[in-house]
C-alpha positions as CSV (number, residue, x, y, z in Angstrom):
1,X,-147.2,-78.5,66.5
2,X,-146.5,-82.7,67.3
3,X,-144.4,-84.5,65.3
4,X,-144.8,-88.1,64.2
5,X,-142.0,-89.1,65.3
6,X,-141.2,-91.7,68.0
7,X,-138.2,-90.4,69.4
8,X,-139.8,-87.2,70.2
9,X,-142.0,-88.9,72.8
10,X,-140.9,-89.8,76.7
11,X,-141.5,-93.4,75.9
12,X,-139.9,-95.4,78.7
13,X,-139.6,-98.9,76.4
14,X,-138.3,-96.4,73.8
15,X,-135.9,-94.4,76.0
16,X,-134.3,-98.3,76.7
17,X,-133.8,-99.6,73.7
18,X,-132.1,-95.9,72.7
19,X,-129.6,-96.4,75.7
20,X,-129.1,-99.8,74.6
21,X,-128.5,-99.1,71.5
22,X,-126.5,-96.3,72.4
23,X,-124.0,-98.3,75.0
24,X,-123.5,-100.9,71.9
25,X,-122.5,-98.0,69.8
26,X,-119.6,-97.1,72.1
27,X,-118.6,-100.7,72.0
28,X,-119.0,-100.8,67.8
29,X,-117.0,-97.4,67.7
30,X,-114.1,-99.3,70.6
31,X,-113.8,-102.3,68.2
32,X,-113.0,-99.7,65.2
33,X,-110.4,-98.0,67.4
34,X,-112.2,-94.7,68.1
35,X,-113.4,-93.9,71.8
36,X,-116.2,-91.8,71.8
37,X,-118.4,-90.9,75.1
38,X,-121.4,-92.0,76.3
39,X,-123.2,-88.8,75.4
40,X,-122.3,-88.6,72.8
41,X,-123.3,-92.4,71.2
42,X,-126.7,-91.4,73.0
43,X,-126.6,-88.2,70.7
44,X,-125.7,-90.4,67.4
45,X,-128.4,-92.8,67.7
46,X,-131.0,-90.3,68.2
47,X,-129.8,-88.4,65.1
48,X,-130.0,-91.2,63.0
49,X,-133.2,-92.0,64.5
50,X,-135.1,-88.7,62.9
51,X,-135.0,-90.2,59.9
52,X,-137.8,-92.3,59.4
53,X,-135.8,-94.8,57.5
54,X,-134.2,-96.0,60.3
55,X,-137.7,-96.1,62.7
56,X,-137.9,-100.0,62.0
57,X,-135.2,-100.3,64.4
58,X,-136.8,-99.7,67.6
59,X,-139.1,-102.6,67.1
60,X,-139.2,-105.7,68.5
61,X,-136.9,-109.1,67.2
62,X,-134.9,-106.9,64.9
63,X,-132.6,-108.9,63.0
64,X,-128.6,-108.7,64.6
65,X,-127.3,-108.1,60.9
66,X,-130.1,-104.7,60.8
67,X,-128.9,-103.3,63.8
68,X,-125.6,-103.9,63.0
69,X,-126.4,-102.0,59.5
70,X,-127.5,-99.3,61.8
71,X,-124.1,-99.1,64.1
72,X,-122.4,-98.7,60.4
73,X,-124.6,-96.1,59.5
74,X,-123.5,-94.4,62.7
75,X,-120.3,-94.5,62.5
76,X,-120.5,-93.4,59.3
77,X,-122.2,-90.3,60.0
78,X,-119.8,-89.8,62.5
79,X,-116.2,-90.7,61.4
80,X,-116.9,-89.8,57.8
81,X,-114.8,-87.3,56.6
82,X,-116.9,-86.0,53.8
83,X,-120.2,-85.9,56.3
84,X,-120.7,-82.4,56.9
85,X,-123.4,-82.6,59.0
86,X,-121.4,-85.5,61.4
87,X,-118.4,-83.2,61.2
88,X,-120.4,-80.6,62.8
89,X,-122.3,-82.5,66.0
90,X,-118.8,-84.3,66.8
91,X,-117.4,-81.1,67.3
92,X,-120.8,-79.4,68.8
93,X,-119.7,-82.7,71.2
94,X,-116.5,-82.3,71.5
95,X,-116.5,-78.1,72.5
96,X,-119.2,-79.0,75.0
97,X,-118.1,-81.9,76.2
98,X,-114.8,-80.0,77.3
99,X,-114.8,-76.1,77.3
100,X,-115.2,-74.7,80.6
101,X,-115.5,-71.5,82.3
102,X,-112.7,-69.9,84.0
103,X,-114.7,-70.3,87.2
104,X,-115.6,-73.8,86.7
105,X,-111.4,-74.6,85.4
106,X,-111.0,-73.1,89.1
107,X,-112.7,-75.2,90.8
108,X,-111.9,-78.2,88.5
109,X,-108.6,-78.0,89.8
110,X,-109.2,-77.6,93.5
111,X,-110.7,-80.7,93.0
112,X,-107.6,-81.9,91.8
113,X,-105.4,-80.3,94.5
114,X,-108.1,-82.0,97.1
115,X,-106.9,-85.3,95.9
116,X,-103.3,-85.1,95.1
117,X,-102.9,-83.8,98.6
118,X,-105.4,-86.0,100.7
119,X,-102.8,-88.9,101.5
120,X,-100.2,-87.0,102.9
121,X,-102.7,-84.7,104.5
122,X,-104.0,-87.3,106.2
123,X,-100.4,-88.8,107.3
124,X,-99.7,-85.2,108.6
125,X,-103.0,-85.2,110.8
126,X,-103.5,-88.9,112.2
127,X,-101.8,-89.7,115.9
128,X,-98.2,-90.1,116.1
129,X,-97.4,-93.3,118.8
130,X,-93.9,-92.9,118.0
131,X,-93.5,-89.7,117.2
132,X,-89.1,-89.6,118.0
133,X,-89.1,-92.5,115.1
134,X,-91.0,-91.0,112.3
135,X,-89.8,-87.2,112.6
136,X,-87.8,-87.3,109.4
137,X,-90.3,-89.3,107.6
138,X,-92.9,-86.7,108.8
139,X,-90.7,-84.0,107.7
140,X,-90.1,-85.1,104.3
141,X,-94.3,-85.4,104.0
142,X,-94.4,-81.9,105.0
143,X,-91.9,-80.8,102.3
144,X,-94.1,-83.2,99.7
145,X,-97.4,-81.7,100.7
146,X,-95.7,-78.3,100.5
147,X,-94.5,-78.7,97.0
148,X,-98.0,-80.1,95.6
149,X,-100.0,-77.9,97.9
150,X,-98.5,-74.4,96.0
151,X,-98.1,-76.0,92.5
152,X,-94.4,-76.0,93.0
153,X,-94.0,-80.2,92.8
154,X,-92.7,-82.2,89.7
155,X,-92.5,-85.8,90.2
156,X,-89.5,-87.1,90.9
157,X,-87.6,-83.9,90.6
158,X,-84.7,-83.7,93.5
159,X,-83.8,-80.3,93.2
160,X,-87.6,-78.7,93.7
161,X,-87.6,-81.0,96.7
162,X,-84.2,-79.9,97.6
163,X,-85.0,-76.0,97.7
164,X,-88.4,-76.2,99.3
165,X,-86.6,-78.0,102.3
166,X,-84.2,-75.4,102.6
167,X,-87.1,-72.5,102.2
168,X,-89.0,-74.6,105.3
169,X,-86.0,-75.0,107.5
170,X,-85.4,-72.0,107.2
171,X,-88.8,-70.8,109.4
172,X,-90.0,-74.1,110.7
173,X,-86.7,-76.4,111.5
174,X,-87.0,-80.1,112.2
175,X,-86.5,-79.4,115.6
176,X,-89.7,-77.9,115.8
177,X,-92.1,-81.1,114.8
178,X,-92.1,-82.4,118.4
179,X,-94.6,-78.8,119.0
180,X,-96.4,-80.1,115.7
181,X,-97.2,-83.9,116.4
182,X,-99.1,-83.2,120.1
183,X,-101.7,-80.6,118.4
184,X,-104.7,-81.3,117.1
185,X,-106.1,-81.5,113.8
186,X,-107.3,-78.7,113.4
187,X,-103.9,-76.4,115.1
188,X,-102.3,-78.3,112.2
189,X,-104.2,-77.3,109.5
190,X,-103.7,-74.0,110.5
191,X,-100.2,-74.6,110.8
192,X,-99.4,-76.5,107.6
193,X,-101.2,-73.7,105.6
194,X,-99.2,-71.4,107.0
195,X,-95.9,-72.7,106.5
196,X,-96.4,-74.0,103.2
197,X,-97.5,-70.2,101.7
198,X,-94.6,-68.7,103.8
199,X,-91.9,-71.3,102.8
200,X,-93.4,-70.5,99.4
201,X,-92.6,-66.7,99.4
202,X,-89.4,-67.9,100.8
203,X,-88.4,-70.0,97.5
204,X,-89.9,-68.1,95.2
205,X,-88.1,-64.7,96.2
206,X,-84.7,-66.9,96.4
207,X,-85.7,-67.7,92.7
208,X,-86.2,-64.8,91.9
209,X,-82.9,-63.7,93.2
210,X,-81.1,-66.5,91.4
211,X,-80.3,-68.1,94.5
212,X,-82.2,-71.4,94.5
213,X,-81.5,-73.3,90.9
214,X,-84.6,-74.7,89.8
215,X,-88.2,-73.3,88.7
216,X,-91.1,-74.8,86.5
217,X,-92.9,-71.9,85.3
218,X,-91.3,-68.8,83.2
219,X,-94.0,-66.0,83.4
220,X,-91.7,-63.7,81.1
221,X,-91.5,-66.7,78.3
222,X,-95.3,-66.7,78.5
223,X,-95.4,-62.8,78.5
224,X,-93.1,-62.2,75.9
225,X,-93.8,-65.0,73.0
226,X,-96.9,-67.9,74.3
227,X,-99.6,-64.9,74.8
228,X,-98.7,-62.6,71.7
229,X,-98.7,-66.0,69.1
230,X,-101.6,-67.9,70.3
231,X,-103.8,-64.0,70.5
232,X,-102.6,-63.4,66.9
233,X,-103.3,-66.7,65.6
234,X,-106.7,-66.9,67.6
235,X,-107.8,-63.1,66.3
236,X,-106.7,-64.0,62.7
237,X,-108.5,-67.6,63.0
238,X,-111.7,-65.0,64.3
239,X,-111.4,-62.8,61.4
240,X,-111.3,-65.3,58.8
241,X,-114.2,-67.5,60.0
242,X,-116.3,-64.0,60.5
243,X,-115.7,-63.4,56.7
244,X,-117.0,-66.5,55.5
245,X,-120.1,-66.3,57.5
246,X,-120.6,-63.1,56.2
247,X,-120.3,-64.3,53.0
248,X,-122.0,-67.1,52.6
249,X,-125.3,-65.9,54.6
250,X,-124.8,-62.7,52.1
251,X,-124.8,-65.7,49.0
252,X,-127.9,-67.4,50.9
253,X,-129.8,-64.2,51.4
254,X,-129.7,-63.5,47.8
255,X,-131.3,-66.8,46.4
256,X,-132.9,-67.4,49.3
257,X,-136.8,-68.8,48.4
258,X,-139.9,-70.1,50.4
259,X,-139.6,-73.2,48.1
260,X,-137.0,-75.6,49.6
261,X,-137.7,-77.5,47.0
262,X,-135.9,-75.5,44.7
263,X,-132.4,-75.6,46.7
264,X,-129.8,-77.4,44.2
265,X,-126.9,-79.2,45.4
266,X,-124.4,-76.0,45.7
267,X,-127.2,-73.9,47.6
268,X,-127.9,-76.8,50.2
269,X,-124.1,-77.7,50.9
270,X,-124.0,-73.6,51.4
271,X,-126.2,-73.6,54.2
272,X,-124.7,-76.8,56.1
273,X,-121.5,-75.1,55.6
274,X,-122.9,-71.7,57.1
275,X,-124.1,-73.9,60.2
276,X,-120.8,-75.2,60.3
277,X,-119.3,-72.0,60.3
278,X,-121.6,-70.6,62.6
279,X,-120.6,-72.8,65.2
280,X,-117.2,-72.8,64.9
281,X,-117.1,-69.0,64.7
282,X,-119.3,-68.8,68.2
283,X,-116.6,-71.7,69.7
284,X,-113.3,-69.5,69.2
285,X,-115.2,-66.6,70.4
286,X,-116.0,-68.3,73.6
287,X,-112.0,-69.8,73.8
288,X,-111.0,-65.3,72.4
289,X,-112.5,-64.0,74.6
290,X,-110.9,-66.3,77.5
291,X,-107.4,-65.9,76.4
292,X,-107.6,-62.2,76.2
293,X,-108.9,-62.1,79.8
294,X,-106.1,-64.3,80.7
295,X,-103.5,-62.1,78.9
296,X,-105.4,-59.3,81.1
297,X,-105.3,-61.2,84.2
298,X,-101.4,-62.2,84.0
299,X,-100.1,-59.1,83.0
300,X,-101.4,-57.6,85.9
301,X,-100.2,-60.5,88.2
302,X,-96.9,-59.9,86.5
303,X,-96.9,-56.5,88.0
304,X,-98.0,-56.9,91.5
305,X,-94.9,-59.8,92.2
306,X,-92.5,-57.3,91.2
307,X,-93.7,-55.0,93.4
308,X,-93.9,-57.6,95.8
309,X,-90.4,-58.6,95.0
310,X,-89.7,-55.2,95.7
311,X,-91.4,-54.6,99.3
312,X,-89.3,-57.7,100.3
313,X,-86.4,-57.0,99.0
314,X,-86.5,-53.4,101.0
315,X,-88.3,-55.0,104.4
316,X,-85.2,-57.4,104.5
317,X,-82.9,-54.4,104.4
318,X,-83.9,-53.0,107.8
319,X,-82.9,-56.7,109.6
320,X,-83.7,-59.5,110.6
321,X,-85.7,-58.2,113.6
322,X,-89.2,-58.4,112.2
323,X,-90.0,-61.0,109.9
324,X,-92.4,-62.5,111.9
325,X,-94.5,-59.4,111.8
326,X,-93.5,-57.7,108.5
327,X,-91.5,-59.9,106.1
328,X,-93.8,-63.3,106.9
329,X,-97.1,-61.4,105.1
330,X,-95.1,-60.3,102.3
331,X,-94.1,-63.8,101.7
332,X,-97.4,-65.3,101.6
333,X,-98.5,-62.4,99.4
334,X,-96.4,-63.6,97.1
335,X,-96.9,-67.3,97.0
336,X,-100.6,-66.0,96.7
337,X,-100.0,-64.1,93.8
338,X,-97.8,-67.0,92.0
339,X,-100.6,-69.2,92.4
340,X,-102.8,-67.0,90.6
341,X,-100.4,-66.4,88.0
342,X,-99.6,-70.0,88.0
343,X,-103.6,-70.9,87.4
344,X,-103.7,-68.4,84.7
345,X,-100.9,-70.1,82.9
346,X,-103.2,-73.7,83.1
347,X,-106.1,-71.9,81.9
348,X,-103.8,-70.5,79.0
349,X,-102.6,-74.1,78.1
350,X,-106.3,-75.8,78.5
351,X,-108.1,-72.9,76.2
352,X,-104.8,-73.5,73.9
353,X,-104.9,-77.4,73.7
354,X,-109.3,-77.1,72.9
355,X,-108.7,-74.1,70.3
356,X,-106.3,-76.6,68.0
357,X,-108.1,-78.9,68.9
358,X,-111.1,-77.2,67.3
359,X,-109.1,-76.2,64.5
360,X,-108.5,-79.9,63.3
361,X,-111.8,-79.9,63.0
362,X,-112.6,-76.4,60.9
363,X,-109.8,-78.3,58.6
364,X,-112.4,-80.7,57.7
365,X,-115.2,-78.4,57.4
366,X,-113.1,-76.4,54.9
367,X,-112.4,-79.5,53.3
368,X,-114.9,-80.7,52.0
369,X,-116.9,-79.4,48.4
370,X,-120.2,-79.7,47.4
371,X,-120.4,-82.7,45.4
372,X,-119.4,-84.5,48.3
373,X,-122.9,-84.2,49.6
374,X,-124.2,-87.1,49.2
375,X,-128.5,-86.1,48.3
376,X,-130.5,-83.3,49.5
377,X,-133.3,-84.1,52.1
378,X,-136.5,-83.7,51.1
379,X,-138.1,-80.8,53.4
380,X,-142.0,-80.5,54.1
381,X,-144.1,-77.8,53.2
382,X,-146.7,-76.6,55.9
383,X,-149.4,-74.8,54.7
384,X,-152.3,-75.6,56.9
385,X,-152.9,-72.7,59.5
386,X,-155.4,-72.5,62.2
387,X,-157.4,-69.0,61.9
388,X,-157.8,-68.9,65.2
389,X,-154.5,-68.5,66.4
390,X,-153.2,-65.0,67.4
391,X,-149.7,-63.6,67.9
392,X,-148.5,-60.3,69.8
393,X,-145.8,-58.3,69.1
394,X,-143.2,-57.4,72.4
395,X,-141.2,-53.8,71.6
396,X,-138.3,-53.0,73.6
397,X,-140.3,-50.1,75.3
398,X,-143.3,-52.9,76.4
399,X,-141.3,-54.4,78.8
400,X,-138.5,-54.1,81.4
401,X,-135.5,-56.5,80.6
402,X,-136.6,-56.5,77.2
403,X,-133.0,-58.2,76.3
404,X,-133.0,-60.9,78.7
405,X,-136.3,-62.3,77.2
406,X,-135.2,-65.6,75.7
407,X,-136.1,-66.4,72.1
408,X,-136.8,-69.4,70.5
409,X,-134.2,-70.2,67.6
410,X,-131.7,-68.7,70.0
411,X,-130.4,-65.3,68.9
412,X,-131.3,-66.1,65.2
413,X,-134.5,-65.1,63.0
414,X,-136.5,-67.6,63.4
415,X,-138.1,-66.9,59.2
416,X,-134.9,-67.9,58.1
417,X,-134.3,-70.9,60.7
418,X,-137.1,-72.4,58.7
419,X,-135.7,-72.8,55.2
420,X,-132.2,-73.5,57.6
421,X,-130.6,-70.1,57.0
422,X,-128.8,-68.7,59.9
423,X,-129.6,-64.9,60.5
424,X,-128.6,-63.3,63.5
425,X,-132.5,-61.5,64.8
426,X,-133.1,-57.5,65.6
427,X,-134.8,-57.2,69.1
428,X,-135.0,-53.7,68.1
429,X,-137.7,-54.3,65.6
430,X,-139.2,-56.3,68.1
431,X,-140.3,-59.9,69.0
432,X,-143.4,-62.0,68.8
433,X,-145.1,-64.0,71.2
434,X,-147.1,-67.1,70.0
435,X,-148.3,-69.7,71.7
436,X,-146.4,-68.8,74.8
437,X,-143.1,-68.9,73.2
438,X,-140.8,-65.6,71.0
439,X,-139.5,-65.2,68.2
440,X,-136.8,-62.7,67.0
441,X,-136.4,-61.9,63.5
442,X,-133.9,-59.7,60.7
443,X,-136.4,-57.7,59.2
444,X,-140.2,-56.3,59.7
445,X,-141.2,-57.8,56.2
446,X,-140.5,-61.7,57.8
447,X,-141.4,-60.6,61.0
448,X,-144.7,-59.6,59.4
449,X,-144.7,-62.7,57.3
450,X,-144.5,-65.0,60.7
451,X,-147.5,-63.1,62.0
452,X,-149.5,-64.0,59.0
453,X,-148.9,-67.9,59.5
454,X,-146.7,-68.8,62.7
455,X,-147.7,-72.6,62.7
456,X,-146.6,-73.0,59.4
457,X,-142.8,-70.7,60.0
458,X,-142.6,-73.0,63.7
459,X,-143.6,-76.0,61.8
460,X,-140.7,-75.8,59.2
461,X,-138.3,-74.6,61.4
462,X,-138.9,-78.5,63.6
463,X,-138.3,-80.2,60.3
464,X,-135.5,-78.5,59.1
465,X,-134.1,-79.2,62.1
466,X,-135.1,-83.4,61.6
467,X,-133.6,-83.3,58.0
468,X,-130.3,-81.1,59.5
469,X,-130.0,-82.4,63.0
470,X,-126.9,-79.9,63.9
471,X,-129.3,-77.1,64.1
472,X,-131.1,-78.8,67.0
473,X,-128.2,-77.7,69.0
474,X,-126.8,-74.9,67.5
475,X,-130.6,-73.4,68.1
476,X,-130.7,-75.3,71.6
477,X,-133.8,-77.4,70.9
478,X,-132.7,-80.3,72.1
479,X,-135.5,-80.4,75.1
480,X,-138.8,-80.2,71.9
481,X,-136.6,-83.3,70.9
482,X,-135.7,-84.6,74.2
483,X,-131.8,-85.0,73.3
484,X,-129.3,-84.3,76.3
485,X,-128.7,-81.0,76.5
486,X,-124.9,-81.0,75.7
487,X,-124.6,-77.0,76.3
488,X,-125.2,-78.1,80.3
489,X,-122.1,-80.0,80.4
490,X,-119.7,-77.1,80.1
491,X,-119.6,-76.4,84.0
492,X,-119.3,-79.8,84.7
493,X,-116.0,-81.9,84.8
494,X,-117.2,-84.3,82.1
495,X,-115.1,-85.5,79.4
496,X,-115.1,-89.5,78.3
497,X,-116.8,-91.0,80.9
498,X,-120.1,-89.4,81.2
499,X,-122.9,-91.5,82.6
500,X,-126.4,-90.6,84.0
501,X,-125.8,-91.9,87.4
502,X,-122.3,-90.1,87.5
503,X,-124.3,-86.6,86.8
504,X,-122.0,-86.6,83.7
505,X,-118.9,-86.0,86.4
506,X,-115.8,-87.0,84.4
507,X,-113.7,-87.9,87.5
508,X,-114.8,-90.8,90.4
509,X,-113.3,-88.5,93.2
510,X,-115.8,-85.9,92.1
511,X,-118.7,-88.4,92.3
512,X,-118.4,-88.8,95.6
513,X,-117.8,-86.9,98.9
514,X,-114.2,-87.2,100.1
515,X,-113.6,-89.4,103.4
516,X,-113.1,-87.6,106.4
């Protein structure tokens, strides 16, 4: 069914004046001290936009002091702390704007190891003229790009410097560099990887047995107290959240009426709060579920360098004789399997820093009561239905992949989703196809109820999500709205400076191929 309303159409003139508006919004929100991203202006205009109120403002030779009424109005939707709904699509933002994957984190920071490393590897790889003047310089390069090549560097810091010299002298001696300068690029690429995962295992075994002083990252501190506090505060922050979705779809369910007419203040703020909730609960889920993998991941890490640690310690027993062909592999072994640990530790700390982050933001959901909502939205009632239309139920035997079929409404019953009730659906009931699109629901009885008028059920659902605009993305509608699609973001490197032309990349390096 078509909505009425403007800013569901791909007007070009409108899709302007929205980015204008939008970039002036970022501006507004700069001169009031808060930094938001471009996205996410683009998001806050278009919400205010749905209601109809505000329509007037796309026109043409709108007064300054109107659309400065409206750049208020936005920020206030935003920044206010007793606007539930803004609460909710600045963190929907926020989580999506910065959660990624562990795969994408990993190659996020190659990215970043590209960079910090390009200068001196291009140093190391250019033609020396004068290579007897510049040995020590080029040395001292070769110890830098060491250090930030295997996550070992601090700036500034004279001791790390001081033991990774003595770990590369100790296989590749200054002496040596003459061999280096006359090969070619691509001899000393092979060569500076080499040494720099060797001289690696070199330090990191002298660390381990206490003979080199200095060292930057204490697995057992990490074992031992960072990963038992932050999975027992995570789990507990689970729990509770769980609970109160449960309860308050369980207090929703039981007044719940076809008649949203009827909804008083308490029942309303209820069901912004469960949408609140909702989201949140799904968020530290996501970050859970990530911390106990990298709780997984590090303990067995843990394990193999000790009995790496251990093959070392015995190989070095039988002399001196063959460490070229026995003790060398065992060495870079190792620095391999610091780096992994070492990765898992960032991942630890970035999924750490985003969960209290989130939780600043589950303190203002909590916060706020329900005469703090300011009115209740008038919602439409659909009641025209075209007998012509047909629907088809889909069981799980009908069809192979029955669970991969994607549903409208997400995972959630799409009879509910239209008085703005969030009910996780039973694909074991089945599904129902109409007009080209499926629908899960709880129950047979609303199932059955959809089939009887499924305009009118689709219909509702669209305005409810116009009258509470966080359920277009905690559905994933934003496409029947033509919002940005903020869940896409997640793999992508995107934080404050998102623009169209940058493919939302947050970093220039990464919007752009690297010189050769």
């Amino acid at each position: 069914m078509a909505l009425k309303n403007p800013i569901i159409f791909h007007d070009p003139e409108i899709t302007t004046k929205i980015r204008n508006l939008a970039s002036i919004f970022v501006s507004h929100c700069r001169s009031q001290n808060e930094r938001i991203s471009q996205r996410t202006s683009h998001i806050t205009v278009k919400v205010l936009l749905l209601d109809s109120n505000w329509s007037y403002i796309l026109k043409d030779d709108v007064p300054k002091c109107e659309k400065q009424k409206f750049l208020k109005a936005c920020f206030n939707f935003l920044f206010e702390e007793k606007c539930l709904s803004g609460i909710t699509v600045r963190m929907q933002c926020f989580f999506y704007g910065r959660y990624l994957t562990r795969d994408a984190y990993k190659d996020h920071q190659k990215q970043i190891l590209l960079r910090n490393c390009f200068h001196l590897l291009q140093k190391l790889k250019k033609v020396w003229h004068n290579a007897s003047e510049d040995l020590k310089e080029m040395h001292n390069d070769l110890i830098k790009l060491i250090l930030i090549k295997e996550g070992m560097e601090y700036a500034g810091d004279q001791t790390a410097f001081d033991e990774m010299r003595t770990a590369v002298n100790s296989i590749f001696p200054p002496s040596a560099l003459s061999t280096f300068v006359t090969s070619n690029q691509k001899t000393k690429m092979a060569f500076i990887n080499e040494v720099s995962s060797i001289a690696a295992g070199v330090r990191l075994h002298a660390w381990y047995s206490h003979k080199a002083g200095k060292f930057m990252f204490d697995v057992g501190r990490i074992m031992k107290e960072t990963l038992p506090n932050v999975c027992e505060d995570l789990h507990e922050e689970f729990d509770t959240t769980k609970k109160k979705v449960q309860y308050f779809r369980h207090e929703l369910l039981q007044k719940v009426t076809e008649n949203l007419g009827t909804d008083d203040k308490e029942t309303y703020f209820q069901k912004l709060l469960l949408i609140s909730l909702v989201n949140y609960l799904e968020f530290i889920k996501n970050l859970k579920e990530n911390i106990d993998e990298v709780a997984v991941q590090t303990y067995k890490l843990d394990y193999t360098f000790a009995i790496q640690i251990k093959e070392i310690n015995t190989n070095l027993k039988s002399g001196p004789f063959n460490k070229a062909d026995t003790v060398y592999p065992l060495y870079k072994d190792l620095a391999k399997t610091w780096k992994q640990m070492q990765l898992e530790g960032h991942l630890l700390n970035f999924y750490v820093n985003l969960f209290q982050d989130l939780k600043k933001f589950s303190e203002r959901i909590n916060a706020i009561e329900p005469e703090d909502i300011p009115e209740i939205p008038e919602f439409e009632v659909f009641l025209e239905q075209d007998p012509n239309e047909t629907t088809m139920a889909i069981f799980p035997e009908d069809v192979k992949n029955f669970s991969e079929i994607t549903l409208e409404c997400k995972e959630f019953c799409t009879y509910y989703c239209s008085i703005g009730i969030l009910v996780p659906c039973n694909r074991e009931i089945g599904i129902v196809m109409y007009n080209n699109s499926c629908y899960g629901f709880s129950n047979q009885d609303v199932m059955d109820s959809f089939r009887k008028q499924p305009a009118k059920y689709v219909a509702s659902v669209i305005d409810c999500m116009i009258k509470i605009p966080q359920l277009i993305f905690t559905l994933q509608m934003e496409e029947k709205f033509d919002f940005p699609v903020i869940a896409d973001i997640s793999n992508k490197k995107t934080h404050s400076t998102q623009t169209d032309l940058s493919h939302f990349r947050r970093e220039n390096y990464s919007q752009v191929y690297l010189p050769k």
